[in-house]
DRENDO-527309 format. One line per 4 residues: number of its first residue (from 1); their letters; for each residue x, y, z of C-alpha. Coordinates in steps of 0.5 Angstrom, whole numbers, plus 500, padded with zeros to 3 digits. Example, Ala and Ser with C-alpha at 12.3 -4.5 7.8 and 13.67 -1.06 7.14 Angstrom:
<pts>
1) as) 525:491:516 | 527:498:514
</pts>
This chain:
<pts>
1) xxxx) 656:555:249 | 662:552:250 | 666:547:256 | 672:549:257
5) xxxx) 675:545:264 | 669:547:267 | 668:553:266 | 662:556:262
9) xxxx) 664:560:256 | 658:564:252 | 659:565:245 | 660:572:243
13) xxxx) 655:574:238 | 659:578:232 | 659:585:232 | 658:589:226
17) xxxx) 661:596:227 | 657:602:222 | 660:608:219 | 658:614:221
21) xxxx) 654:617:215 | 657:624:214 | 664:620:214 | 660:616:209
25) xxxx) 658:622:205 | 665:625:205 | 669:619:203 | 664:619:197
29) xxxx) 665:625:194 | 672:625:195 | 671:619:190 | 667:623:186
33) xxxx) 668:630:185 | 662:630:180 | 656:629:185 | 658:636:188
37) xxxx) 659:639:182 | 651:636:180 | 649:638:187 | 653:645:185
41) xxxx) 648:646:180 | 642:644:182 | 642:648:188 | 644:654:183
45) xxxx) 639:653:178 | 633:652:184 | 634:657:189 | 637:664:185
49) xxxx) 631:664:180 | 626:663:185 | 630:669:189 | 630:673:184
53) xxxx) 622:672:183 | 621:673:191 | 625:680:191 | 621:682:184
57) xxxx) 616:681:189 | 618:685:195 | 620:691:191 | 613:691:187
61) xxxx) 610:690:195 | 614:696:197 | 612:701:191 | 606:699:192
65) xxxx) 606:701:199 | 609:707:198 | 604:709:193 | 598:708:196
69) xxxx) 601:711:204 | 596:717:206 | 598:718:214 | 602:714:219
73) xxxx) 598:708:221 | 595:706:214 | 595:700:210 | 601:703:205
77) xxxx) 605:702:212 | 604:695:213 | 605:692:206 | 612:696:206
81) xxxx) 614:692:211 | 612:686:208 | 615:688:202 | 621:689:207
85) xxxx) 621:682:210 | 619:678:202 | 626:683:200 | 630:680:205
89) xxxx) 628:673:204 | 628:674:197 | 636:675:198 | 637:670:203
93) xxxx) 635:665:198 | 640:669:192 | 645:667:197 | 644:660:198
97) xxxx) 643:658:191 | 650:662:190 | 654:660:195 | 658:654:194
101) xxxx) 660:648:198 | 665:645:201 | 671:642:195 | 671:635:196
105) xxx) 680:636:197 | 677:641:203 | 674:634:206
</pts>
């Protein structure tokens, strides 16, 4: 504490402001595009195989549903709309390993 003609005067503590961490991510890949690039890839090569494997999987449990319908209500019916909701899952992750991100120049 300081005296200053009789007056209390507390010291300040210094203050240390943070980045915001998504403003930290963007000036990083604006710095370096190839960190994208590699994000780019990595996402493709994960999630496109894998929906392929996932649609292969609903077409298979459509035909099989299709195959095996006798009458309304039955099994067949069921694994139909499995087969359905594996198809459109199955896309969904097609598209995501397709779809590309932000360019850092759009940053």
């Amino acid at each position: 504490m300081l005296y200053s003609e009789g007056e209390l005067i507390e010291e300040q503590p210094e203050v240390h402001v943070q980045a915001d961490p998504e403003e930290l991510v963007k000036r990083e890949m604006v710095a370096h595009p190839e960190i994208l690039k590699a994000a780019t890839e990595q996402k493709m090569r994960r999630f496109a195989p894998s929906g392929l494997v996932v649609l292969l999987v609903g077409v298979v449990l459509i035909g099989t549903g299709l195959f095996i319908h006798s009458g309304e209500y039955t099994i067949g019916g069921f694994i139909v709309g499995v087969g359905v909701i594996v198809v459109i899952i199955g896309m969904c992750r097609i598209l995501i390993g397709l779809i590309k991100p932000i360019v850092p120049s759009q940053l």
